[in-house]
Structure formats: structure tokens, C-alpha cells
N, C-alpha and C positions, 0 to 999 in steps of 0.2 A: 452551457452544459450544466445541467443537475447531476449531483452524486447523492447516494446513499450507500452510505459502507454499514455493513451487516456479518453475524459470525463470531463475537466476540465471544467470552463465557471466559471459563476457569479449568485451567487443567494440568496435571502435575508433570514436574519438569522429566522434559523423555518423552513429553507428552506432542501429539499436534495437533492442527487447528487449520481451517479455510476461512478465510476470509473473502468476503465478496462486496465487488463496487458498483451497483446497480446505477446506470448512465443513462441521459434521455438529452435530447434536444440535438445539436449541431457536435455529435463524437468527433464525425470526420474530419471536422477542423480541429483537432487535438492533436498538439506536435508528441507530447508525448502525457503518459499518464502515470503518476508515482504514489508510492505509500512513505508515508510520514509517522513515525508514532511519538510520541510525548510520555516519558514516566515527570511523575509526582516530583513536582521539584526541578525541574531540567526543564530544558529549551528542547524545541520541534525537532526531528533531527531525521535526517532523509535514512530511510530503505532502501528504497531499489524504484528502477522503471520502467517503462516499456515504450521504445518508440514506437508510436503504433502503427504507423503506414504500413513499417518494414517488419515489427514485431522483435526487434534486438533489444533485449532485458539486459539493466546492468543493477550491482547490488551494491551496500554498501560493505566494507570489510567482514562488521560485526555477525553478517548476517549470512552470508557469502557460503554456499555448499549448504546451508540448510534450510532458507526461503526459495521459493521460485513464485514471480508471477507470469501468469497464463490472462487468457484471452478467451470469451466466447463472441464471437462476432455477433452471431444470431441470435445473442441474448443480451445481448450490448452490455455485459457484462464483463468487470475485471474481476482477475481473484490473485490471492495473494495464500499460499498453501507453507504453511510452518511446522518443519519438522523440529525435532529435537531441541522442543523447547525450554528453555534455562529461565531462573528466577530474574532476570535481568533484562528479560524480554518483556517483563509486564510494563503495561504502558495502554494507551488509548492512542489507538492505529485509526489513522485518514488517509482518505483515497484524494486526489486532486487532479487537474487537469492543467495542460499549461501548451499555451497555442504558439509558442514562438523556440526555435531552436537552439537558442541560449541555454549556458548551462542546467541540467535536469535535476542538479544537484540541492541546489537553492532553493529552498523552499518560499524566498520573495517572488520568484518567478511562476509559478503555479496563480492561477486567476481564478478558479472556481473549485472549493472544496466540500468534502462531505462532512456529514457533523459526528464522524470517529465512532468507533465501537473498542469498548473496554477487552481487552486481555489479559489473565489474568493467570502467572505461571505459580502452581505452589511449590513448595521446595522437599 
């Protein structure tokens, strides 16, 4: 599975933003499919995912009531939609796939990643 994550920019906090995970090859076989992002300084640190068979999203705390990701099948596309975004959200956000049902948490378990798009909340 290829990714390209796409959407990032600059926008002030309060502000929101789409992000999108343009997918190609073998989707189907994706147990489940998650966003990751990375601030400056810090370790990888999971968002949220999406089982995809069944389509049940879960998030991480920080993010929780004001991300959602969504799904376009017909576009093999993921997205990742950020409301009410705060200076603590910046970070450079990747999309990833991960073919086995082990925890979605983990970002050692994801096998094929996109190469991030920059976010950038100002205050």
C-alpha cells in the first residue's frame, strides 16, 4: 500500500484544517489505517484510526470531540478533518496502514507510511 498525506498549511488556533491520505495498491488488505503526527522535538505519537473493513474510528484523548477521521471509498482516500485547533497541535501529521489486528495504537505496528504534511497552528 502507497500513501500520500496531503492538506497541511498554517492556520490560527480556532482555526480547522482537512487533511487527506491518498491510498493505492492492496487498501483492502488494511486492518486498519491511522494518523500519527510528530511536533519538533517529541516522539511519533498516535491520533486516531479507522478500522476499515467495519469503519469504527477511535482517537487519542488529546484529540477526542475535535478530530474525526472519515473515509472516501471511491476515492481510496482517508481524511482526517481538525476542528478547533490549538498551538499544540502543530506537528507534521502521517497517514499509515497497518495489516494485522494488533494493537492500532502503536505506531511499530503500521507497515507502510506516507511521508507527513506539515500543520501549522498559530496562536
Amino acid at each position: 500500500v502507497q500513501l500520500q498525506a496531503s492538506g497541511g498549511g498554517l492556520v490560527q488556533a480556532g482555526g480547522s484544517l482537512r487533511l487527506s491520505c491518498a491510498t493505492s495498491g492492496r487498501t483492502s488488505s488494511s486492518r486498519y489505517m491511522g494518523w500519527f503526527r510528530q511536533a519538533p522535538g517529541r516522539e511519533r505519537e498516535f491520533v486516531g484510526a479507522i478500522k476499515w473493513s467495519a469503519g469504527h474510528t477511535y482517537y487519542a484523548d488529546s484529540v477526542k470531540g475535535r478530530f474525526t477521521i472519515s473515509r472516501d471509498n471511491a476515492k481510496n482516500t482517508l481524511y482526517l478533518t481538525m476542528n478547533s485547533l490549538e498551538p499544540e497541535d502543530t506537528a507534521v501529521y502521517f497517514c499509515a496502514a497497518k495489516f494485522t489486528f494488533s494493537s492500532f495504537i502503536a505506531r511499530t505496528g503500521y507497515e507502510s507510511w506516507g511521508q507527513g504534511t506539515l500543520v501549522t497552528v498559530s496562536s
